[in-house]
N, C-alpha and C positions, 0 to 999 in steps of 0.2 A: 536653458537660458531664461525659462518663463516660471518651471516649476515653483519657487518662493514668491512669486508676486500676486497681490491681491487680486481680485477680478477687476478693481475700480481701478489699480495703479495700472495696469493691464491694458487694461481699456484704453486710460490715458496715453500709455504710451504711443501703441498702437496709433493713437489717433495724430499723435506727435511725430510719428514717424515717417512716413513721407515725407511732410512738414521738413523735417531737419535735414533728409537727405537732396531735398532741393537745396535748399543753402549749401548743402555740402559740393555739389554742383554746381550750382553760381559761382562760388567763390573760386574752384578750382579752374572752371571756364572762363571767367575774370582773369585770371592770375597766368593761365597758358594765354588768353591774348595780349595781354599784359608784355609776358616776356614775351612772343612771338615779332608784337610791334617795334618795342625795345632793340630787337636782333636784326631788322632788318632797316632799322633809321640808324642802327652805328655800325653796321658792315654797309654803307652807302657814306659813311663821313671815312674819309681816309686819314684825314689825320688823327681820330679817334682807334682806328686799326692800328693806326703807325705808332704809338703811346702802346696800344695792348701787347702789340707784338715785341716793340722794343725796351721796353720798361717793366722788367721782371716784377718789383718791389711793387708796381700800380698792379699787375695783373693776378700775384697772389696776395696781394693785402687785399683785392675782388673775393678772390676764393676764401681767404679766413671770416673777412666779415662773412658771407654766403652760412659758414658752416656756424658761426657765432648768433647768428640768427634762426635757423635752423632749432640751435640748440638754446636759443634763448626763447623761441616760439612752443616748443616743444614740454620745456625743461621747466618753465614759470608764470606758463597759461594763466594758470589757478591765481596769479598775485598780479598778471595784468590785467586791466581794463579793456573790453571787447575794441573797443576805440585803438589803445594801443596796440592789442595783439591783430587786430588787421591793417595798421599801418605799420607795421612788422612786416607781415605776411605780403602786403604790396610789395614794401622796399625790397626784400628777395626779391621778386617776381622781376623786376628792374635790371639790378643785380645778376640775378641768372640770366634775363637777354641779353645783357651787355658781352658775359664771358661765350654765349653762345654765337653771338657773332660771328665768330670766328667759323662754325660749320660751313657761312659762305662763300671761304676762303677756298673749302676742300671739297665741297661737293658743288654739283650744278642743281638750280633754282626748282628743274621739273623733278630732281631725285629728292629734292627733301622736301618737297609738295606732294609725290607721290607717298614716300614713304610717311609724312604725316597724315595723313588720310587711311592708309593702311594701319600705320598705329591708331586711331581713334575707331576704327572698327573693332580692330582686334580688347583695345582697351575697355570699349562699351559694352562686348559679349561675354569678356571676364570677370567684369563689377558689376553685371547685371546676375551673374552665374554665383559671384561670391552674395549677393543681396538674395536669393530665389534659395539657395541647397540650405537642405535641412540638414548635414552632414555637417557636423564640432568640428573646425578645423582651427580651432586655438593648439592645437599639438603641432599645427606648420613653424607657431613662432621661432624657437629653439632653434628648428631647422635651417628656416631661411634665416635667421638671424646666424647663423654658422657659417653659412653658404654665402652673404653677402659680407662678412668679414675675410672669407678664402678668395672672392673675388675681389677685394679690396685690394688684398696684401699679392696677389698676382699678377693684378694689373699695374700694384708700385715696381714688383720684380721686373718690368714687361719692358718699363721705361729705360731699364740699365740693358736688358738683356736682347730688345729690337728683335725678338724672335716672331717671325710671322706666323709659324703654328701656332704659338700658344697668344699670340692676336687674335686668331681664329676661334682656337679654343675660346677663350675670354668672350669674344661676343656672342656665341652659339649660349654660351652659361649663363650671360647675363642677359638673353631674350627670356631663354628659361625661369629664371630667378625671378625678375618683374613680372613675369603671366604669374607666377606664384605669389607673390606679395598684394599683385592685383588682387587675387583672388581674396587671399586671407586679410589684407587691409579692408578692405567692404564688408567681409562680415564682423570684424572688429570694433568696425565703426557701430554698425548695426548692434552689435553686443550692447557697449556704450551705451547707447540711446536706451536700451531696453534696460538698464540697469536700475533698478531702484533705488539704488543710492544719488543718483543722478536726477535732480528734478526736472520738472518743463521749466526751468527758467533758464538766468545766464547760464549757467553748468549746460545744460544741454545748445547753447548757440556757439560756447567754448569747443564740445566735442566736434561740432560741425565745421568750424574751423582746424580745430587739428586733423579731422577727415582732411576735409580739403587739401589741408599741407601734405599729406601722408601721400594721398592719390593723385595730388599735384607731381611729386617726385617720380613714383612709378611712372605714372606716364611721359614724363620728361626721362627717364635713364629705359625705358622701355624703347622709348624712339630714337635714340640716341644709338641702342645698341642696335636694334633694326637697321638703322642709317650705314654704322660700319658694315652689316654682311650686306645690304641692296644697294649701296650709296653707290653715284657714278661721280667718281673722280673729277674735279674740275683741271 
């Protein structure tokens, strides 16, 4: 990762790198209270439920912008302005609380309080584990990038098919899958920063934002699937 870098650009980095991974945390801790506020002022307005529940066209034209953004965040960093690309990165965070609402529908208030607390442990001991190991795990990409496309296209299967084992199955893989991404997305990030191509200016306040967005998710689909195996049913 450091072999090609000058001792000075080195240096610099280095010196930049804490530096970035706070913003990378700000903005991710921003953005979960963000949506958490968001989910818990429109699962308390009932007739904003009664739209989401009722009105297919409002509740997935939520979900397409959601991934339009996502993929607009993701996909054209580089050509927005940090201004725009964090008023992006808001509107998501919005966005995702509003469709997450909905968990207050199916779970009780002390299980998705407990289990958020339990995901933020577990989530803080895995990006702290991906930021510390001196072990290359840019070979995970491939990997979980396969594994979350099988978990993707099983959980569409899942919808036609109502089969509780493979519910089961699905959430067990998809605890699995995010400790993984956790993992490999922090040192990824970390990569990034150390990149020499990458200077201490915008470029590196961009990468800190797409961290953010990357480890915003994991921890949002990590708690989510924790939620299905510990959640108590409302």
């Amino acid at each position: 990762m450091e072999s090609n870098v000058s001792p000075i650009v080195l240096e610099r980095k280095r010196s930049a790198l804490l530096s970035v991974f706070r913003k990378v945390y700000v903005w991710m801790t921003l953005a979960l209270c963000i949506t958490g506020l968001t989910a818990m002022v429109v699962a308390n307005n009932d007739r904003i439920i009664y739209e989401l529940l009722q009105n297919n066209l409002l509740f997935w034209g939520i979900i397409i912008a959601e991934m339009a953004l996502v993929f607009v965040i993701s996909g054209m960093v580089s050509r927005l302005s940090m201004t725009t690309a964090t008023l992006l990165f808001i509107l998501y965070s919005v966005l995702n609380g509003v469709t997450m609402s909905l968990i207050f529908l199916a779970y009780t208030e002390s299980t998705i309080a407990s289990t958020f607390f339990i995901t933020a442990g577990t989530f803080g001991a895995l990006s702290l584990y991906g930021y510390m190991t001196k072990k290359d795990l840019s070979s995970w990409g491939s990997i979980l990038g396969m594994a979350l496309l099988g978990l993707i296209i099983a959980s569409v299967v899942n919808i036609f098919m109502e089969s509780d084992t493979l519910y089961w199955i699905i959430s067990y893989v998809g605890v699995l899958l995010f400790v993984g991404l956790t993992v490999y997305d922090t040192q990824k990030i970390k990569r990034a920063i150390m990149d020499p191509d990458n200077e201490i200016d915008d470029n590196l306040h961009k990468v800190a934002l797409l961290g953010a967005l990357s480890l915003y998710l994991d921890f949002i689909n990590l708690f989510l699937y924790m939620l299905r195996i510990m959640g108590d049913r409302d």
